[in-house]
C-alpha positions as CSV (number, residue, x, y, z in Angstrom):
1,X,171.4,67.7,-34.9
2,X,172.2,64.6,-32.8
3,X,170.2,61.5,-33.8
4,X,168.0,60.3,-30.8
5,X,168.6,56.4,-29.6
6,X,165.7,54.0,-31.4
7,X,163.6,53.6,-28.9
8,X,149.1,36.8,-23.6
9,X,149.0,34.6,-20.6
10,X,148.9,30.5,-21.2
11,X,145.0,30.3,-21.4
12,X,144.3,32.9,-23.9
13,X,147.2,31.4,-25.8
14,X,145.8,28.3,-25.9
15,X,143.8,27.6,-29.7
16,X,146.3,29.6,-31.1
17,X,148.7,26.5,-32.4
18,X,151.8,27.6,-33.5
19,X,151.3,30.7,-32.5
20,X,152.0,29.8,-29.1
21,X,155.4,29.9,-29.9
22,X,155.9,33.6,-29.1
23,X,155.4,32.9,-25.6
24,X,158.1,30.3,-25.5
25,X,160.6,31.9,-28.1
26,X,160.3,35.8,-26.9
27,X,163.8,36.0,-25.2
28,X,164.9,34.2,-28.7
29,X,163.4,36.6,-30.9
30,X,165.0,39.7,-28.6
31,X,168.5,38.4,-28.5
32,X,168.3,38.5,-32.3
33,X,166.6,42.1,-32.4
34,X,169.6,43.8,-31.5
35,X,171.4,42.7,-34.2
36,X,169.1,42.8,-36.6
37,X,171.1,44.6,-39.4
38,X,173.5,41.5,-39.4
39,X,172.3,38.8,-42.1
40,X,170.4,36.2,-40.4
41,X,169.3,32.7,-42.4
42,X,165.5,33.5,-43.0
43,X,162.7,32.3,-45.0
44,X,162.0,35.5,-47.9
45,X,158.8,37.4,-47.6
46,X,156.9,37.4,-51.1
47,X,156.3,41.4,-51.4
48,X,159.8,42.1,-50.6
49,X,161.2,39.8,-53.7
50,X,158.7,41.7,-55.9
51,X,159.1,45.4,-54.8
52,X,163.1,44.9,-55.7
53,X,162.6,45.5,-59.3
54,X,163.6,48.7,-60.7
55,X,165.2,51.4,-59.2
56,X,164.1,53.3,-55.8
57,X,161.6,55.7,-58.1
58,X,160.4,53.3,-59.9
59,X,159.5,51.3,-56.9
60,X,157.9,54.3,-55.5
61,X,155.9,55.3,-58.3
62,X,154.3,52.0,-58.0
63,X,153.3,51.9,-54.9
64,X,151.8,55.5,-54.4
65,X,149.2,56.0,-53.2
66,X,150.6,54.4,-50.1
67,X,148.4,53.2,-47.7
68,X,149.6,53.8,-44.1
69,X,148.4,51.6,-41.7
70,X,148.9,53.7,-38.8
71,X,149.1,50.9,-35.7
72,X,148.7,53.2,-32.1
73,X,151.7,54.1,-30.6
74,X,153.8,52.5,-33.3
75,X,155.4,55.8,-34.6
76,X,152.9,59.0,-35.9
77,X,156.4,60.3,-36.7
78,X,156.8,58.2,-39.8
79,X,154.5,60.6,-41.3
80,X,157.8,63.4,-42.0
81,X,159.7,60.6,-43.7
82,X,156.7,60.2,-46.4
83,X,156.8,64.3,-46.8
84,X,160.3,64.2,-48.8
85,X,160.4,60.9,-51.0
86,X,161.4,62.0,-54.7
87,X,158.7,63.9,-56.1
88,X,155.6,63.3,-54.1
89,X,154.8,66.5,-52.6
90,X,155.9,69.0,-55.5
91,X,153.6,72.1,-53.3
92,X,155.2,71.8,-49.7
93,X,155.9,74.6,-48.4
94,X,159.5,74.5,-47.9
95,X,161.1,73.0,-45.0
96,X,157.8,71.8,-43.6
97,X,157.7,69.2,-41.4
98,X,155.6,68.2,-38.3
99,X,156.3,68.7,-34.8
100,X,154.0,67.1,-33.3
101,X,150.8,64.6,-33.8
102,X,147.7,67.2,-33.9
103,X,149.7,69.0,-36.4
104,X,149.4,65.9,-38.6
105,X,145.7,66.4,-38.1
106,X,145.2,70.4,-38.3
107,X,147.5,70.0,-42.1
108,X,145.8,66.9,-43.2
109,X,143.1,68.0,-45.7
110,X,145.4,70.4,-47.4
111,X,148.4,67.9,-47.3
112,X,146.7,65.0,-49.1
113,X,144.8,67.6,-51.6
114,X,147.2,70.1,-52.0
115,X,151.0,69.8,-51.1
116,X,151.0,65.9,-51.9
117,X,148.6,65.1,-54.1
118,X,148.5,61.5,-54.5
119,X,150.6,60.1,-52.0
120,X,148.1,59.0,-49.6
121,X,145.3,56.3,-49.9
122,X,141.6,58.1,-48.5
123,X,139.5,55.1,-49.1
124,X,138.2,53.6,-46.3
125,X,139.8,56.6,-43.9
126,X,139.1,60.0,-42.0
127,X,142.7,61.0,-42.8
128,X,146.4,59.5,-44.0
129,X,147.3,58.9,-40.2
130,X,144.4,57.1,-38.7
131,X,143.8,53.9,-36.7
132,X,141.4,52.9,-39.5
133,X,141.4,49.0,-40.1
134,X,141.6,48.0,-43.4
135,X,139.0,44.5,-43.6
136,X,138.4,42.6,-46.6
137,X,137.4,44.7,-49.2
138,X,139.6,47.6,-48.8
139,X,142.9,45.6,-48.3
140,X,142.5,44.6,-51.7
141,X,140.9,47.1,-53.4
142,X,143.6,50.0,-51.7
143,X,146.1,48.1,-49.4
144,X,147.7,45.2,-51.4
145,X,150.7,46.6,-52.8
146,X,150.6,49.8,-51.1
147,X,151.2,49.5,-47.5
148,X,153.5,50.7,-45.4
149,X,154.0,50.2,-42.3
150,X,155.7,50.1,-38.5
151,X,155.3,47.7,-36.2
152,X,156.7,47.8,-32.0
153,X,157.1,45.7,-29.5
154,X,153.5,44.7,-28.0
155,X,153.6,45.4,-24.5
156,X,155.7,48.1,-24.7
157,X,153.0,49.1,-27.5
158,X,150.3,48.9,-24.7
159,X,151.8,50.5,-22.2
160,X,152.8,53.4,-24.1
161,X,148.8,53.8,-25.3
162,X,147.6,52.8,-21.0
163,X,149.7,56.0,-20.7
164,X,148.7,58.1,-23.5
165,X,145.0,58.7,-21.9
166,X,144.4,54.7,-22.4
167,X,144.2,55.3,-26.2
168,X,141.9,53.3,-27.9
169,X,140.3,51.6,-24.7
170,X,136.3,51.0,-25.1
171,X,134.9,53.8,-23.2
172,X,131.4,53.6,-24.4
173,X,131.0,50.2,-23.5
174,X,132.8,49.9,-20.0
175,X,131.4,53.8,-19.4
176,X,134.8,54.0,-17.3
177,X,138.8,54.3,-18.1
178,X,140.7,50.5,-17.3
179,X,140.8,50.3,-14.0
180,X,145.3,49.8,-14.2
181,X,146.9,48.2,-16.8
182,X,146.4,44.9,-16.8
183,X,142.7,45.1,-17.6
184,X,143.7,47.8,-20.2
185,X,146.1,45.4,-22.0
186,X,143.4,42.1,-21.6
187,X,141.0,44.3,-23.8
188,X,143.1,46.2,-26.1
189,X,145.5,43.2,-26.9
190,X,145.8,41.9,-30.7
191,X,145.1,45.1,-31.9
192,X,147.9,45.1,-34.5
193,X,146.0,41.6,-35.9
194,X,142.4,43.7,-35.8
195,X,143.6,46.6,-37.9
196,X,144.8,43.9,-40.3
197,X,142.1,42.1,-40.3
198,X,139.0,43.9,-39.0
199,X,136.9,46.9,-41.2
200,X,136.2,50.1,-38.8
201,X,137.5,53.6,-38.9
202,X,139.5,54.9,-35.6
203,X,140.6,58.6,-35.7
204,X,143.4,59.4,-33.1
205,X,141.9,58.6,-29.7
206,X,138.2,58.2,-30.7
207,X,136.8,55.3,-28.9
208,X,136.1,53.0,-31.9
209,X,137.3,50.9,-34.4
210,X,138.9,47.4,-34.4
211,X,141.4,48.3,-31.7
212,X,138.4,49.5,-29.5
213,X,136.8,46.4,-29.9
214,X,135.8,44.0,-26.8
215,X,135.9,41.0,-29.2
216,X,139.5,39.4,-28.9
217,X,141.8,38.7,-31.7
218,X,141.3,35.3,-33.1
219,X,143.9,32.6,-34.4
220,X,142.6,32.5,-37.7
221,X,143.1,36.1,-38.1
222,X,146.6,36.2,-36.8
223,X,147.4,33.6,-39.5
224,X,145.4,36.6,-42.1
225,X,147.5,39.4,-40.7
226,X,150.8,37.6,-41.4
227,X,149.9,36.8,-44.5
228,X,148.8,40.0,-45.2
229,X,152.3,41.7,-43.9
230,X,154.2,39.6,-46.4
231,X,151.8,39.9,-49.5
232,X,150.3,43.4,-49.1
233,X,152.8,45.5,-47.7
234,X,156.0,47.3,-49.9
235,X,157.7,49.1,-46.5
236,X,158.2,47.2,-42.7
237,X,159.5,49.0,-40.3
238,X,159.9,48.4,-36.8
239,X,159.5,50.7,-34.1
240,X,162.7,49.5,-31.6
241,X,164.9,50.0,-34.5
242,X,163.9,53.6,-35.7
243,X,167.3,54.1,-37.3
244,X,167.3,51.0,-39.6
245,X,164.1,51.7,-40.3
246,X,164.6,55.0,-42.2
247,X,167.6,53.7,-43.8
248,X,165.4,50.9,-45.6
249,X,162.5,53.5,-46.2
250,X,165.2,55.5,-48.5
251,X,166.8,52.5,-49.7
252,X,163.3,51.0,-50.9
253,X,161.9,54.8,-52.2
254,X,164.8,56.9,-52.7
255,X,165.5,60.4,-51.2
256,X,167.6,61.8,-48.7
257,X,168.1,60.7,-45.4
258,X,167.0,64.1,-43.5
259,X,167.0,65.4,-39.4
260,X,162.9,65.6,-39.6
261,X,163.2,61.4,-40.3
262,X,164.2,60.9,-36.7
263,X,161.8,63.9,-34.8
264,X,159.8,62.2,-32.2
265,X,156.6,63.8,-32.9
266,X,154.2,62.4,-30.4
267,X,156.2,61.9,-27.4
268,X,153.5,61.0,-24.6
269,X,153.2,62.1,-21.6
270,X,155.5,58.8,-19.9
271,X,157.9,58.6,-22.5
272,X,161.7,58.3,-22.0
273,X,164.7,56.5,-23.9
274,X,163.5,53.7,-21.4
275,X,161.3,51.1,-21.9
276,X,157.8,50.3,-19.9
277,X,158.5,48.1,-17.3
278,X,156.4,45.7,-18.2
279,X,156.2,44.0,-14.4
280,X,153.1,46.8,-14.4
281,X,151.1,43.6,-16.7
282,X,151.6,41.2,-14.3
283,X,153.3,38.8,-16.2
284,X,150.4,38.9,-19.3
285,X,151.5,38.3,-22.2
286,X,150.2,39.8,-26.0
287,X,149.9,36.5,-28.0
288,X,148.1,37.8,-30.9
289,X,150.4,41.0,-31.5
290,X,153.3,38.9,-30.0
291,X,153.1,36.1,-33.2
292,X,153.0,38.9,-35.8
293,X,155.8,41.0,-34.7
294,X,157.7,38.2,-34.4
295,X,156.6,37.6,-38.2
296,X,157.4,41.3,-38.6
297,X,160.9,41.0,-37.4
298,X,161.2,38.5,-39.2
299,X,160.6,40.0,-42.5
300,X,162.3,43.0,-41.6
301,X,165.2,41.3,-41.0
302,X,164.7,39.7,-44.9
303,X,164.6,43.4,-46.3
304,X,167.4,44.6,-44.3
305,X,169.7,41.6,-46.0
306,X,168.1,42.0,-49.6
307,X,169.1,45.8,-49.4
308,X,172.6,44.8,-47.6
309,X,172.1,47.1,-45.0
310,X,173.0,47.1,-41.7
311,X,174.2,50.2,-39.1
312,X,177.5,50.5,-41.0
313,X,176.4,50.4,-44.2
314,X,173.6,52.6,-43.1
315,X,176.3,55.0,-41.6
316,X,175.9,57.4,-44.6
317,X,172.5,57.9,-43.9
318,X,172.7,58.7,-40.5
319,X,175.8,61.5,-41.1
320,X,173.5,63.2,-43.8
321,X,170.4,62.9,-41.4
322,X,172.6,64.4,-38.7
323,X,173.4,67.8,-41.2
324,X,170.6,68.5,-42.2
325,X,168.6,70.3,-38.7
């Protein structure tokens, strides 16, 4: 099986302090994204330091139940990469693994209470693979130490949602679709930081919760949600570097690198190998999202060094991925 290639404008910047510095550092920050498995010289992320103790299982068995904070349009095909971590889903039928993003939904009831008891967080959720945000309360309570999650680009992000039926745009408020996708990304934008930050449940393309929200991401809580990434969170992944990405999952948990890790399970209707040309925004820029996935490269880039891994060293990975179909 052949591994598939990894796939804010100046006034609502303003207020946002340093954060501002996405807009002028963004052709920075994607010059280093390509070689992201090479060790860079970066400040270490607090959760990362701590989950390094012990081996993979032990590591694991600590965090469970994860809590997968499932951003839109970030990667629903993370979900077959949790299925086969050492000893989580002792009842799965074998050689299950999802095709595609409504079967996440149709198995989810018996997959969390029967085949993987225990591997998911419910609190605060209609299902393992919501939009759910997780507030105050229930990042602490559920979250801190538990998370796990992927992160993408940000306009790329909202283009790939304008073009999956305008996921997660307001339609009760507006009582219309946007009207192209500018106003779609000038409503939905920051909704990385409002998951993080925000309490509300949002079930696959039900028109609520934070990222259906018409109030806009503030500064403060972009300076929560990065905090929040680097204390709360025991697995980073980023969407534009798939590969890597499963490489650190089973060098953080264990288990073997398998096909079923690099399935595209929710391909959209627009998708391609290419990215969104993002000339459709007319030059608008996320600056919420844009400040924490720069944090989020950032700290993915600290995992990938602590783990020395890069796409040589990952290389094994890969060529047992690619035998197993």
């Amino acid at each position: 099986m052949a591994l598939p290639a990894c796939l804010a404008s100046a006034d609502y910047a303003s207020g946002f302090g340093d954060e501002v510095a996405y807009l002028q550092s963004y052709a920075t920050l994607h010059s280093q994204s390509s070689s992201l498995g090479q060790t860079i010289d970066m400040p270490q992320s607090n959760i990362a330091s701590q989950s390094l103790s012990g081996q993979p299982v032990a590591r694991l068995q600590a965090a469970l139940p994860l809590a997968w904070i499932h951003l839109p349009k970030c990667g629903s095909s993370l979900e077959n990469a949790f299925l086969y971590l050492p000893g989580v889903c002792p009842n799965l039928p074998s050689g299950f693994f999802f095709t595609d993003v409504w079967g996440a939904d149709k198995y989810a009831k018996v997959l969390t209470e029967q085949w993987c008891p225990g591997l998911f967080s419910r609190e605060g959720r209609y299902a393992f693979n919501d939009h759910s945000g997780i507030g105050g309360g229930l990042y602490a309570s559920s979250v801190k130490g538990h998370g796990v999650i992927m992160l993408r680009q940000p306009e790329q992000r909202i283009l790939s949602a304008y073009y999956d039926n305008q996921h997660s745009w307001p339609l009760p408020v507006y009582g219309r679709m946007a009207a192209d996708p500018l106003e779609f990304a000038q409503v939905v934008s920051g909704c990385a930081v409002r998951m993080l930050t925000r309490e509300g449940r949002g079930s696959g393309h039900a028109r609520n919760g934070p990222c259906a929200s018409t109030e806009p991401a503030t500064a403060a809580e972009v300076t929560l949600a990065k905090q929040r990434l680097r204390e709360g969170f025991v697995f980073l992944g980023i969407t534009e570097e798939w590969d890597l990405s499963m490489c650190l999952l089973h060098a953080v948990f264990g288990g073997r690198c398998l096909g079923s890790d690099f399935l595209n399970t929710n391909p959209g209707s627009n998708s391609s190998q290419d990215k969104y040309n993002v000339s459709e925004l007319m030059g608008f820029t996320d600056a919420p999202d844009g400040a924490l996935y720069m944090e989020a490269s950032v700290v993915f880039s600290e995992q990938l060094q602590r783990y020395d891994l890069s796409y040589d060293a990952c290389r094994p990975c890969f060529e047992e991925a690619s035998s197993t179909s």
